[in-house]
KEVOSE-818984 format. One record per residue: z, x, y of N, C-alpha, C in turn. Coordinates in steps of 0.1 Angstrom, whole numbers, plus 5000, padded with zeros to 4 digits. Example, Ala and Ser with C-alpha at 12.3 -4.5 7.8 and 13.67 -1.06 7.14 Angstrom:
# residues 2
507851324943507851234955507851324967;507151284978507151374989507951295000;
# end
This chain:
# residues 433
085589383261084989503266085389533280;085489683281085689723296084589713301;084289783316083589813320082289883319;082689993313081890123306080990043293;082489973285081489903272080389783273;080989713287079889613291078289673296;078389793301077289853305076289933292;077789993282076790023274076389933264;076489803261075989703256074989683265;074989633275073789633276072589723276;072589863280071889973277070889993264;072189933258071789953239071489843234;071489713240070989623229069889543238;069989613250068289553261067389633262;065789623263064989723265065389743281;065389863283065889973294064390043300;064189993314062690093312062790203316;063790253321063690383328064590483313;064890433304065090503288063690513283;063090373280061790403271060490343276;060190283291058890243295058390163294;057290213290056590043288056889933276;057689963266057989903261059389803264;059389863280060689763281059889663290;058789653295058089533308058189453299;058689363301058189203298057189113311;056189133310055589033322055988893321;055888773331056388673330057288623328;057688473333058888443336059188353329;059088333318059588223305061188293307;061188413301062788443299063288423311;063088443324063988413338064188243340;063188213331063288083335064488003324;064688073314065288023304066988043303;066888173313068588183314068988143332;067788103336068288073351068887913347;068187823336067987743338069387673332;069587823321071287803317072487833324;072087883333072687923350072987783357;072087723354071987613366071787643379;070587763376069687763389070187823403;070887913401071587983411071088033423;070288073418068688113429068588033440;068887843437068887803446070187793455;070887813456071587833462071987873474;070987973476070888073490069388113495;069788093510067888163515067788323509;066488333508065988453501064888503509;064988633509063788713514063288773504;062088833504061288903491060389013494;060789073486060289223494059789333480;057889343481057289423475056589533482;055989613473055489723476055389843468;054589943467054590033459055390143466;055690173478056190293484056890163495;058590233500059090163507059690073509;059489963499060289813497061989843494;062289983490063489963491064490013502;063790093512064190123523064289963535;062789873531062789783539063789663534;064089713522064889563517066489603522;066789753528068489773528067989763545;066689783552067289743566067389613569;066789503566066789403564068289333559;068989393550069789333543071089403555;070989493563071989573570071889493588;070189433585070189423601070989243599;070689193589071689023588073089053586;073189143576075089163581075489203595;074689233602074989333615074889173625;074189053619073988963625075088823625;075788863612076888783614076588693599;075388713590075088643579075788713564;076288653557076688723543075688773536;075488913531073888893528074188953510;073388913502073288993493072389053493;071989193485070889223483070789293466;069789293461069189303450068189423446;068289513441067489623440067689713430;066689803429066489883418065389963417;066090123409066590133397068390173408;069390153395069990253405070390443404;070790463416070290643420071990743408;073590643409074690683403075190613397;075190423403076290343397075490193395;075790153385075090033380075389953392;076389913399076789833410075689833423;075289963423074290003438073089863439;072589833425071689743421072089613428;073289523431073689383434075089433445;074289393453075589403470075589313475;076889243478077189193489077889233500;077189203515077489273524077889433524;076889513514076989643514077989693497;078789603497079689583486079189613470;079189633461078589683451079889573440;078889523430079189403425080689413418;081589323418082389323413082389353396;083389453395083189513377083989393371;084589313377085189233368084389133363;082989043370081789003373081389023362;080889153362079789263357080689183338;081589203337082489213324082389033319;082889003331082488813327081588783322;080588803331079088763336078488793320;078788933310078088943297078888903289;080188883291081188863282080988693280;080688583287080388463288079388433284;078088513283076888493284075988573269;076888633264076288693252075788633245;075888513238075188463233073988353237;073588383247072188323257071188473254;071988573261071388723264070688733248;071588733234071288733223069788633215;070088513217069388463216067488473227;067988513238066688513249065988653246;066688733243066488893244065588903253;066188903266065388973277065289093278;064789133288064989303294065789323303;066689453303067589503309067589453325;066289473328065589403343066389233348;065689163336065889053338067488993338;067689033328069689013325070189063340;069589133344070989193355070289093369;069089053373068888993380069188863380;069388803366070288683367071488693371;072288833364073788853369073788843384;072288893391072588903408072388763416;071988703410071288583415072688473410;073488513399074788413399075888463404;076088583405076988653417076688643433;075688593437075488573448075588423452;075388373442075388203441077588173445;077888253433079288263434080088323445;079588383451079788453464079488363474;079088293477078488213487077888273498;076488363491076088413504075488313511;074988353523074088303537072488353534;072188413528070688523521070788623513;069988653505069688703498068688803497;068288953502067489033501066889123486;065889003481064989113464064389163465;064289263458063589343458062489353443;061689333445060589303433060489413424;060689393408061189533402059889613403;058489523391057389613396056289463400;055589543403054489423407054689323417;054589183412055289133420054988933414;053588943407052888813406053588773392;053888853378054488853367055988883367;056388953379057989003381059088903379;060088953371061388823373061788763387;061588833393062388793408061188693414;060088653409059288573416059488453410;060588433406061088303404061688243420;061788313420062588223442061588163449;062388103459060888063466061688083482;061588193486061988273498061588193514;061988253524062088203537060888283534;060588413538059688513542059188623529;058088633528057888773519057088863527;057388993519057089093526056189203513;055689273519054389363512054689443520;055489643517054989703523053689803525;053289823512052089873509051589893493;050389903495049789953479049490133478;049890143465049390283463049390333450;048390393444048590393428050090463419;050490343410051990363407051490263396;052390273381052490143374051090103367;050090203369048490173363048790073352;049390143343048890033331049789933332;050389833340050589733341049989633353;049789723362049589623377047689673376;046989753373045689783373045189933376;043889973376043490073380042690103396;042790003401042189963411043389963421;042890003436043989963449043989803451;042589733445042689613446043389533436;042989563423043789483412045489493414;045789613421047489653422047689553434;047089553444047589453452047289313449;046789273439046389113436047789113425;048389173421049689143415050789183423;050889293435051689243444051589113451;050189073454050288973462050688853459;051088863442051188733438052688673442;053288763453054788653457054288583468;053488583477053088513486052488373481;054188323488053988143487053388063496;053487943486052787823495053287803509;052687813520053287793535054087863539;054687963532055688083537055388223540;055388223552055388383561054888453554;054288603550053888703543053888823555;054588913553054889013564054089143553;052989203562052189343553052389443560;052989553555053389623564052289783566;051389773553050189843554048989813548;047989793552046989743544045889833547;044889863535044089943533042489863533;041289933536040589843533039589773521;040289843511040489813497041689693495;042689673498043689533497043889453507;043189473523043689373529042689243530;041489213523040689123514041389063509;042089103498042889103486044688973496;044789013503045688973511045788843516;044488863527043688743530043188643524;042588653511042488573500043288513497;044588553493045588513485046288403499;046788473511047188393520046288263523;045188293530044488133526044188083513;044988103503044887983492045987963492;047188013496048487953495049087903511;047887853518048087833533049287883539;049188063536050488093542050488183551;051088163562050888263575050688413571;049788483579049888633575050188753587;050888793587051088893599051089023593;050189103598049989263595050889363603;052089393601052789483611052189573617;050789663613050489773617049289733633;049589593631048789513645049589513652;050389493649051489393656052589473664;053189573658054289663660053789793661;053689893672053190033669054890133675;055290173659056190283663056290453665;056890483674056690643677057890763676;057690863668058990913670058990973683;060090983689060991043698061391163695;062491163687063591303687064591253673;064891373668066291363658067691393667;068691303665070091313668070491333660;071191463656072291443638071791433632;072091303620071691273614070491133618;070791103627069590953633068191013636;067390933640066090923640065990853656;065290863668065090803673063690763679;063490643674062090593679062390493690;060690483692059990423707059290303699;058990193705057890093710056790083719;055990023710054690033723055089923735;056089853733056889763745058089823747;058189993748058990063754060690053750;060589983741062189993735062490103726;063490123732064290233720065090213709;065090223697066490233684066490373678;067890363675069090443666068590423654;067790493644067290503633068090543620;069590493609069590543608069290673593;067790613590067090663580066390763587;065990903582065290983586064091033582;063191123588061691113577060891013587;059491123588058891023596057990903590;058090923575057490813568058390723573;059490703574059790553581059190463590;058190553595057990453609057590363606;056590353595055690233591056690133587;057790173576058990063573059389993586;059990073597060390043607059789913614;058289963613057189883619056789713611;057189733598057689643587058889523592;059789593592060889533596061289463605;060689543617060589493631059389343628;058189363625057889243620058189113615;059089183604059889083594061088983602;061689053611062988993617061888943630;060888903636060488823642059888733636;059588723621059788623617060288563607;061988623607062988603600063988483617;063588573625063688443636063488283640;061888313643060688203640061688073625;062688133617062488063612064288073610;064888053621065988013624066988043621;066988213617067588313618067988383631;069488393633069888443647070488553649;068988683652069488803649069488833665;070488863673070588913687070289083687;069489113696068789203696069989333696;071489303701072389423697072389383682;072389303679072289313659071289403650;070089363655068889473655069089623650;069289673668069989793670070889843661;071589783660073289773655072789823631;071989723630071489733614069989833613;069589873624068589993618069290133619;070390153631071390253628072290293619;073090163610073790213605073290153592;072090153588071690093574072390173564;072890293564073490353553074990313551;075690323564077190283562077290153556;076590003562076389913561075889833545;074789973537074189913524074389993511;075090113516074990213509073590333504;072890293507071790343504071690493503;070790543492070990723488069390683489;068990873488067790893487066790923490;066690903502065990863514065790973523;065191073525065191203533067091213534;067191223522068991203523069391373526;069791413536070691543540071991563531;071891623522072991683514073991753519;073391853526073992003526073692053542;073692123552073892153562072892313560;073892393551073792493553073992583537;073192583529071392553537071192473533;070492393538069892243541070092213530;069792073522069592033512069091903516;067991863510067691703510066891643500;067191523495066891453481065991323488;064791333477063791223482063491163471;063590993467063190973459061390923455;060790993462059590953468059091033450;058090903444057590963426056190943425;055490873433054290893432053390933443;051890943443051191023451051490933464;051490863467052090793482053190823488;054290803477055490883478055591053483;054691133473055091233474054291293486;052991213490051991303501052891233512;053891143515054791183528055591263529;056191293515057391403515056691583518;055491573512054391673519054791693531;054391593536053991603552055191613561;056691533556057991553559058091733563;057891793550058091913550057592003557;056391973562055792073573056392063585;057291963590058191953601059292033598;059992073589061092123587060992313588;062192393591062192463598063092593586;062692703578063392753565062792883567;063492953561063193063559062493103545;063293023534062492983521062592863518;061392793513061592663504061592673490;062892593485062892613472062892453463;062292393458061992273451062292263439;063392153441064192153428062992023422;062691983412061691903410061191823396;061491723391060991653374060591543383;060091473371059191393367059091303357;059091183361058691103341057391093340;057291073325056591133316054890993322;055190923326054690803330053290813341;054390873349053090933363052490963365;051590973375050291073373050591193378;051191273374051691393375050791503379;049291543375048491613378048491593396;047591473402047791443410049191493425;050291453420051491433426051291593431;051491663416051791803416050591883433;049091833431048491903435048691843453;049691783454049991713463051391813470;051991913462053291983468052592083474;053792193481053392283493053392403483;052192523485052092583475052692723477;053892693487054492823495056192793493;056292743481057792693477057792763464;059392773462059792863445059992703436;059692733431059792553419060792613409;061792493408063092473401062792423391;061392373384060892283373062292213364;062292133363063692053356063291923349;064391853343064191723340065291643338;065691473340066391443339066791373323;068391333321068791303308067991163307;066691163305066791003305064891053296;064390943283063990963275062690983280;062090893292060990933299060791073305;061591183305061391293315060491363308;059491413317058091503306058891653311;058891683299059391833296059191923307;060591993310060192123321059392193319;059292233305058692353304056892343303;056792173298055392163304054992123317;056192093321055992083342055792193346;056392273343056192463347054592513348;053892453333052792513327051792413340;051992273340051492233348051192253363;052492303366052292313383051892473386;051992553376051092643375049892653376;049392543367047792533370047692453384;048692413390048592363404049092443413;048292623413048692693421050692673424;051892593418052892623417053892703414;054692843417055192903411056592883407;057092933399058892923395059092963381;060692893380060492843365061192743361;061392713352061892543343063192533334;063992463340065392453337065492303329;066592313314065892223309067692053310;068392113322068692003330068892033345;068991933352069291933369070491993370;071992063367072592103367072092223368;071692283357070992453357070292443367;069092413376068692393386069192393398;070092313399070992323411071492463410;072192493403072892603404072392743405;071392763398070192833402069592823413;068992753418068892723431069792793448;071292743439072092763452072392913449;072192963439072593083439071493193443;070293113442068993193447068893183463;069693113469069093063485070193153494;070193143504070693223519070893083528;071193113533072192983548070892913554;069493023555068492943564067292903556;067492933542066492823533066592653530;065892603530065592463526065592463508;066592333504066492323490065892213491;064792123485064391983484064591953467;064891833465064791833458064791673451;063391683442062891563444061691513432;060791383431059791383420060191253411;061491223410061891093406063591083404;063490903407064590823414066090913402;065590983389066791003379066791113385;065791213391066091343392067391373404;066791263413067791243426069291163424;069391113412070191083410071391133400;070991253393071891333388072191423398;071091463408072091573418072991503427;072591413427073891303441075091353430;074891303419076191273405076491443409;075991513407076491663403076791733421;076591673428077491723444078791623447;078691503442079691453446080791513437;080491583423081491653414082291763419;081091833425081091983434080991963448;081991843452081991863468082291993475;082692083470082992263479081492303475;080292253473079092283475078292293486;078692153489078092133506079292133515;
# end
């Protein structure tokens, strides 16, 4: 098999959750434990960091994984879903996995995969955990697919874990509660190892504290600890303050970052503490250039100049009430919102969460979860939303660009597939931006 055919074997013969949902979770780690074990345990191999959360853990896992390369350490990192290319999921030092790997790695192992029938989740995080083993990294930055207490990836047993926040996402698997969702995030926090929180509510930080004193494991709340401020935008950077008067080169934008920021800064003082040698131009050096460094899309990502364009992968109400708030900083003559959704979310909610002074692009992506445009249309109508509904992100776009002028704002955003067919469909049409 090539490339293409090694991907779509596995597509087609693993449950896929972002094809069909809930029928692809497997909770628990019998299967991780069954092909790690045919691995020979690769996982151990390298220090690991662990990084959950409902909003943010994947922002905080590429600065993290940008500020140790920036430090002189090999880093892999591990994440998901991805935004264009199966590879974005497993990097080393920014690097996006080897396709020849990718071809081995199933081509060798088919008949384990066959026999275990795991989930698409689980197969590829063994491939990342034996590509990184093979690689000889120095660390390893995971990112926990959902949850965190039943998750494949809580098979490691990390230097540090990290929690950036709870917020309702994932109901029917993690709970209905702000508390039950964080008692299954909390479940990576190990015996005697660090726990970095990067928001706590007063609904989960009980929930926190419990779990930390039963697993006698240090707990540091970043929002104590760290207070960040924005400053100003340069270009494309972000520049924040300290409440100990330091300055960095940010280079994620959006002022929902601060709190990651405030995360991170946490995490690398006690990614220190534990004999990690990050010199403070390394710091600097990996919160600036986190994009060149990890590749990362998505993220108050600037498309287009003129007129604006920017893609957020932000999909649920936590997600989307910062991209809210993003937007009332921004400066347009019209807003026009390109916008789907899967079918999964709490969509009522989200919706009554947008700005009600934007033209809506209603859309959806090729992927089996997307709830129909044309009932997103009907919906966000009843959420005071106007527009109309295009029944793919191509038509949208293009409609869009052809409806706007030089000093409107295009956003466009609602979920990780939606932003990821338009990345696919500008990078096709670079004489777009």
């Amino acid at each position: 098999m090539n490339y293409e055919q090694t991907l779509d074997y596995l597509y087609s013969r693993l449950p896929v959750f972002h094809q069909i949902g809930s029928a692809a979770y497997k909770p628990g780690l019998e299967n991780t434990i069954r092909i790690l074990t045919a691995l020979h345990q690769p996982q151990n191999s390298f220090r690991s960091i662990h990084v959950a959360g409902t909003n943010g853990k994947g922002s905080v896992s590429h600065f993290l994984s940008s500020i140790l390369q920036s430090s002189g350490y090999k880093t892999g990192l591990y994440t998901s879903p991805h935004l264009v290319d199966f590879g974005e999921r497993i990097r080393v030092n920014g690097e996006m996995i080897d396709k020849q790997f990718v071809i081995d790695f199933v081509e060798n192992h088919k008949k384990l995969i066959e026999e275990v029938q795991p989930s698409f989740f689980e197969i590829t995080m063994a491939m990342a955990f034996d590509y990184f083993a093979s690689s000889k990294v120095d660390v390893a930055v995971i990112e926990v697919g959902l949850g965190g207490r039943l998750d494949s990836t809580n098979i490691i047993q990390p230097e540090l874990s990290v929690i950036t926040n709870i917020s309702f996402d994932h109901e029917e698997f993690l709970g209905h509660t702000l508390q039950e969702i964080a008692t299954e995030k909390a479940g990576i926090i190990k015996p005697h190892t660090p726990v970095v929180i990067g928001e706590a509510l007063p609904e989960t930080k009980p929930v926190f504290l419990q779990k930390a004193q039963e697993m006698n494991a240090p707990i540091f709340f970043s929002e104590n600890i760290k207070q960040i401020f924005f400053d100003r935008y340069e270009e494309n950077r972000m520049i924040v303050k300290t409440s100990d008067e330091k300055s960095y080169a940010v280079g994620l934008t959006g002022n929902y970052q601060l709190k990651n920021i405030a995360t991170v800064l946490t995490a690398v003082d006690q990614l220190r503490k534990a004999n990690f040698e990050i010199p403070e131009a390394s710091l600097q050096e990996g919160l600036e250039k986190v994009i060149e460094k990890t590749g990362l899309q998505g993220r108050w990502q600037i498309i287009s100049a003129s007129p604006k364009i920017i893609a957020d992968t932000g999909h649920n109400p936590g997600g989307i009430a910062f991209v809210a708030e993003q937007l009332k900083t921004q400066h347009y003559q019209t807003l026009r919102i390109i916008f789907g959704m899967a079918n999964d979310k709490d969509i009522d909610t989200v919706l009554s969460l947008l700005p009600k002074n934007g033209v809506y692009y209603f859309t959806q992506a090729n992927i089996k979860r997307a709830f129909p445009s044309d009932q997103l249309l009907k919906k966000g109508q009843q959420a005071g939303l106007y527009g109309k509904s295009f029944s793919n992100i191509e038509e949208a776009i293009k409609t869009a660009l052809a409806d706007a002028n030089k000093e409107d704002l295009i956003f466009i955003g609602g979920s990780n597939y939606v932003v990821g067919e338009a990345l696919t469909f500008f990078e096709k049409h670079e004489e777009v931006t």
